[in-house]
C-alpha positions in Angstrom: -29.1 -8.0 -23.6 -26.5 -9.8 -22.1 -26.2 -13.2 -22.9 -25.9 -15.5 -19.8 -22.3 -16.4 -18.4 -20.7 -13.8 -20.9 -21.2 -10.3 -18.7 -19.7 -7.3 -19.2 -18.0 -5.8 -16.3 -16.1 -2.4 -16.0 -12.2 -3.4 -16.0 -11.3 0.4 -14.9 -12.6 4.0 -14.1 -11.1 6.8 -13.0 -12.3 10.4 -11.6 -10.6 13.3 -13.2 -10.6 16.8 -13.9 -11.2 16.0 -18.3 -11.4 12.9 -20.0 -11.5 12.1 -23.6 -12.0 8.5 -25.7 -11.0 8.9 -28.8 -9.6 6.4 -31.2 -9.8 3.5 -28.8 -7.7 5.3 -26.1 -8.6 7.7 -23.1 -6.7 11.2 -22.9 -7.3 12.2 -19.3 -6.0 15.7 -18.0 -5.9 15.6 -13.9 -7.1 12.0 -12.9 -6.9 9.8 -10.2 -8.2 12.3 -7.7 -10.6 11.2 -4.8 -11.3 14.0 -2.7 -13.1 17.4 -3.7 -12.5 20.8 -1.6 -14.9 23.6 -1.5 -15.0 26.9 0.9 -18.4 26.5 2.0 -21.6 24.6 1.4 -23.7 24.3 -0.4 -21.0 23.9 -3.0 -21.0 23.4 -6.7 -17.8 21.7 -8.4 -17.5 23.2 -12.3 -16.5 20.3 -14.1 -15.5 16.4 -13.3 -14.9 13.4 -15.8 -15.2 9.8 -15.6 -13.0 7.9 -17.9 -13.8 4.0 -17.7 -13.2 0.7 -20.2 -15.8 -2.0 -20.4 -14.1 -5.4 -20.6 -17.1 -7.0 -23.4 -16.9 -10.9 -23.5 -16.1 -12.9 -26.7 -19.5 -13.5 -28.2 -20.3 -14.5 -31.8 -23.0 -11.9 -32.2 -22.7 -8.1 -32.7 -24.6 -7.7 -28.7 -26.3 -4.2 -27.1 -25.9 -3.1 -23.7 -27.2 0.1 -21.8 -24.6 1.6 -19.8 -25.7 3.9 -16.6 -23.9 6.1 -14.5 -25.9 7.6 -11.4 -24.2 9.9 -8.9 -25.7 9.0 -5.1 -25.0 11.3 -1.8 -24.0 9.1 1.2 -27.4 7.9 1.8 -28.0 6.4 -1.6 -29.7 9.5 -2.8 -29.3 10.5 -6.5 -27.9 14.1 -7.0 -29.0 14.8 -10.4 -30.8 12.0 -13.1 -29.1 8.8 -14.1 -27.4 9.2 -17.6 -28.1 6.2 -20.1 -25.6 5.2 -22.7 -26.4 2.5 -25.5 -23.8 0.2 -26.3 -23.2 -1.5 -29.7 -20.6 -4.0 -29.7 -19.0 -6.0 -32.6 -16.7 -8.3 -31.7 -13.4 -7.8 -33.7 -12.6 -9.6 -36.9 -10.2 -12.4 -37.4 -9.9 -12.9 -33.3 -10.2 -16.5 -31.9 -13.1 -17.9 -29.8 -12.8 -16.9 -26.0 -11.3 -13.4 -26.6 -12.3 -10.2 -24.5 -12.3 -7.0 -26.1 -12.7 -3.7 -24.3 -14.4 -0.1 -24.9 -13.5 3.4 -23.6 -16.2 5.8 -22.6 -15.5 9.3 -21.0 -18.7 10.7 -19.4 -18.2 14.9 -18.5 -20.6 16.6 -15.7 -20.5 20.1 -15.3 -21.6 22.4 -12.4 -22.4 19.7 -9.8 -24.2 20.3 -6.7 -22.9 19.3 -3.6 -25.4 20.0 -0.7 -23.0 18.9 2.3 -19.9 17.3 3.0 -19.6 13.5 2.8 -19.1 10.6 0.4 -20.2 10.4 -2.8 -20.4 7.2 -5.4 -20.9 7.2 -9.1 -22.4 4.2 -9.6 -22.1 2.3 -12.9 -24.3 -0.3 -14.4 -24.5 -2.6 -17.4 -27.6 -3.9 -18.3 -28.8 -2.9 -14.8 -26.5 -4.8 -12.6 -23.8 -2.7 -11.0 -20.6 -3.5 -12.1 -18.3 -0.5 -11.0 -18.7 2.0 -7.8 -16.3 5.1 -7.9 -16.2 6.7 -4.4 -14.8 10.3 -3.4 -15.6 12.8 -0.8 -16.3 16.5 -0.5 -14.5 18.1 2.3 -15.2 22.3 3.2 -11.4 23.7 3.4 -10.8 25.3 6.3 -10.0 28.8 6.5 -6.3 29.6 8.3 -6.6 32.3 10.8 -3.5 34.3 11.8 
């Protein structure tokens, strides 16, 4: 639950082609990308990656959060379901009152449907409020004539 006036908020995310968090660190291959290009629709993209940090307040108390990430068309509707990650947070040892910490997720989705060409969000949430929005679009490549 997250204790009032100490909320966690996403500091980062990226889009990528593969993401990793291990050991406190993110090892992204292909990121930063905001635009997806298919030959036709409907369209399915093989693999995509979200690699985020969670900026966690200073609290005395080892605290548990439920991360979301929900992937909406345009028009607000969901593509597939919303995933749910618990979160289990200690703060550090030996750190003075008042410091922030942060935590690395990566989050992989593989053969996503795309119905039509537009803008997409994943939307994040902690403890059900949104705290980060990544946007992109899927755009149909046209085909050169000669």
């Amino acid at each position: 639950m997250v204790v009032p006036g100490l909320t966690p908020s996403i500091e980062f995310a990226l889009l990528a082609d593969a993401v990793q968090a291990v050991g406190g660190k993110l090892f992204v291959l292909g990121g930063g990308w905001d635009t997806i290009w298919v030959r036709s629709f409907p369209a399915r993209h093989h693999t995509m990656a979200i690699g985020t940090r969670i900026r966690i307040p200073w609290s005395s108390e080892t605290q548990t959060f439920e991360l979301t990430v929900q992937l909406v068309d345009e028009d607000g509707q969901p593509i597939f379901d919303t995933i749910r990650h618990s979160l289990t947070v200690a703060p550090p040892r030996g750190v003075p009152d008042g410091f922030e910490h942060g935590v690395v997720r990566a989050f992989t989705f593989n053969n996503v449907p795309f119905q039509k060409p537009g803008e997409y969000s994943f939307v994040m949430t902690v403890d059900e409020v949104e705290t980060g929005r990544l946007r992109f679009s899927v755009r149909e490549r046209r085909q050169e004539t000669t």
